[in-house]
Steps between C-alpha positions, in 0.01 A plus 500: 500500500592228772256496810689513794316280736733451840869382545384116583366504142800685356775258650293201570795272361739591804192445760405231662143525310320260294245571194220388687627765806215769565706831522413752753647781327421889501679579188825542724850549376641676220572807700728785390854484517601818484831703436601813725585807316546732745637336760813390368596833440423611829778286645750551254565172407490299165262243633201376309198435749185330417207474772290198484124671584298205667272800631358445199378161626109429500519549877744758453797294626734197408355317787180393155806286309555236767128519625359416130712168520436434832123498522490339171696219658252560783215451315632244293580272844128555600573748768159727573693749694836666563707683763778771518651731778617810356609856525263607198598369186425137534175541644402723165560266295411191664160674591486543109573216382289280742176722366615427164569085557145542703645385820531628849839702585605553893764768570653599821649884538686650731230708642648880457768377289316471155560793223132666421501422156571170576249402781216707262610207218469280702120609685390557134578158367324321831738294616491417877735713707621430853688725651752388752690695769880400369681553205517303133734244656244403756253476264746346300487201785183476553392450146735222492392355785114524478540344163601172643172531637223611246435445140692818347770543231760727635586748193804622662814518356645161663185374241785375217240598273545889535870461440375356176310801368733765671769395277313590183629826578832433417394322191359822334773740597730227316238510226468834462857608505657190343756452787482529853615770674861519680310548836160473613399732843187402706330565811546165775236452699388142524746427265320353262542694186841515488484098559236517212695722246817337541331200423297634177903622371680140570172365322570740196908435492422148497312508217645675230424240252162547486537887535801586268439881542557474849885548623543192799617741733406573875497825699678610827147470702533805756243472799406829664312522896403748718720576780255465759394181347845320402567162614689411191753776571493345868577184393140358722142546562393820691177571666316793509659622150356891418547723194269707320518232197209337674500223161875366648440557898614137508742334755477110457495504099351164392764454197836548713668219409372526145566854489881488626574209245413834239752712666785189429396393179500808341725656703297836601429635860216647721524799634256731734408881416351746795131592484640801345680373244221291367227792444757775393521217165151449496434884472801521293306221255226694492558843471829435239335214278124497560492173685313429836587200704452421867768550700641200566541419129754808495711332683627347186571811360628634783760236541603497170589883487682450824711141339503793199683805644736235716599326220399161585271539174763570275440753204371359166275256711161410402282510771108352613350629806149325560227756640320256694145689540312799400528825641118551631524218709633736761383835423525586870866461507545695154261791604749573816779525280317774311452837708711677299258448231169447637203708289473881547155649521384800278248700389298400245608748230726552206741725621540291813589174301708692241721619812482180602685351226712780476645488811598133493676506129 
């Protein structure tokens, strides 16, 4: 049996890595892509969906593939310390990674705007947090601007080197399925990822030559928001963007001229979903297929069955929607969606269990 040993190592001929490169790896990559059953059905339509898991991430989000390249890089440029603002994610996996690479990681947070699961990563791993009173796009700034001024790598995704190991992503859905999909749905935040994986598929059409399994096709690359945090649907920057998808509260995305050079190239479209819309699909993931994202990697989902039922995603479509993070990184926000089935107490007896059951079949 192969040893799987991290995605730099898997696909270091399409990164900018040398033999002699030290990889900082966590054995990250190869996560599940996998196809919706029940779903489907549920909307009546003959779609095939596949979700791209990245919850299943070492850090438990997709943030690890561009954060494996870029404190390689890092490392490799003789950087002793890096920086990131985030909303969660990022700071995860850059706290991670740093540990791992043996250098120092700085993150700043939006102080009260940070998923638990998230900010406990990040405490666990020791990274230094600082807390600022603004949002991720003031951070956002200030990391930019402080690194002008002190000797940190900023592991961002304006760091080219993220893009770079973001895209393996669409590299092993192509892979795995032999084609790629007619259209691929993700969450936009930052922006990044869709940048990333549109990248990874014009790598991949390019290239069919060396991978003669591989059909040299592109998908429609669909880019889903929140609608209190929307600028692409605005057409600008907003400020003080809010939704309960705390992992895109973004409103000055760092890739937006990247990002809208996606929409035209492969002709596909953003689009913003309520607050509501995004955790009915991420309960609707969970309790119809067994899978347990965060909420703002529903949005995918969410905007696909919507582009689904509208017909904008015609029937006979093959479909990706990238879950962007695991479910327990916000285990507040999935708890509140749960009263109807939050634990009953009993007595400790037979009968009482047995009735139990009985009662709920």
């Amino acid at each position: 049996m192969t040893h799987y040993t991290g995605l730099i190592a898997h696909y270091q001929d399409r990164l900018p890595v040398s033999a002699t490169t030290r990889l900082i790896s966590l054995g990250e990559g190869n996560t599940p892509l996998i196809q919706l059953h029940h779903v489907p059905r549920l909307v009546g339509k003959d779609v095939t969906i596949y979700v791209k898991y990245e919850g299943l991430n070492p850090t438990g989000s997709f943030k690890d593939r561009g954060m494996t390249m870029a404190v390689t890089k890092a490392v490799e440029e003789g950087s002793q310390a890096i920086i990131c603002a985030s909303t969660g994610n990022t700071s995860a996996a850059a706290a991670a990674y740093a540990v791992r690479a043996g250098i120092k990681a700085f993150v700043l947070i939006p102080e009260g705007k940070i998923a638990l699961g998230k900010l406990a990563q990040t405490l666990m791993y020791g990274a230094q947090i600082i807390q600022i009173n603004g949002n991720f796009d003031k951070g956002m700034a200030l990391v930019k601007e402080v690194a002008t001024h002190a000797p940190v790598t900023i592991v961002n995704s304006i760091n080219p080197f993220r893009l770079e190991g973001q895209k393996t992503a669409a590299f092993e859905i192509v892979d795995e399925l032999g084609f790629a999909p007619d259209y691929h749905c993700l969450p936009v935040g930052n922006a990044g990822n869709i940048t990333a994986y549109w990248k990874g598929y014009s790598e991949y059409a390019s290239d069919s030559a060396t991978h003669k399994a591989v059909t040299p096709t592109r998908p429609v690359m669909c880019g889903y928001q929140a609608a209190g945090a929307a600028p692409f649907m605005a057409g600008k920057m907003i400020d003080n963007p809010e939704t309960v998808a705390t992992a895109i509260r973004i409103g000055h995305p760092q890739s937006w001229d990247l990002a809208w050079n996606v929409q035209r190239e492969s002709n596909g479209w953003f689009d913003s979903l309520t607050d509501t819309e995004i955790l009915a699909a991420q309960k609707l993931l969970s309790q119809f297929e067994g899978i347990f994202c965060e909420p703002a990697s529903a949005a995918s989902l969410a905007g696909a069955l919507r582009d689904i039922q509208t017909g904008k995603i015609p029937e006979g479509s093959n479909i990706v929607c990238t879950l962007t993070g695991n479910g327990l990184k916000d285990p507040d926000t999935a708890i509140s969606q749960c009263q109807d089935t939050h634990p009953v107490t009993i007595d400790a007896s037979l009968d009482a269990v047995k009735k139990a059951i009985l009662d709920a079949m």
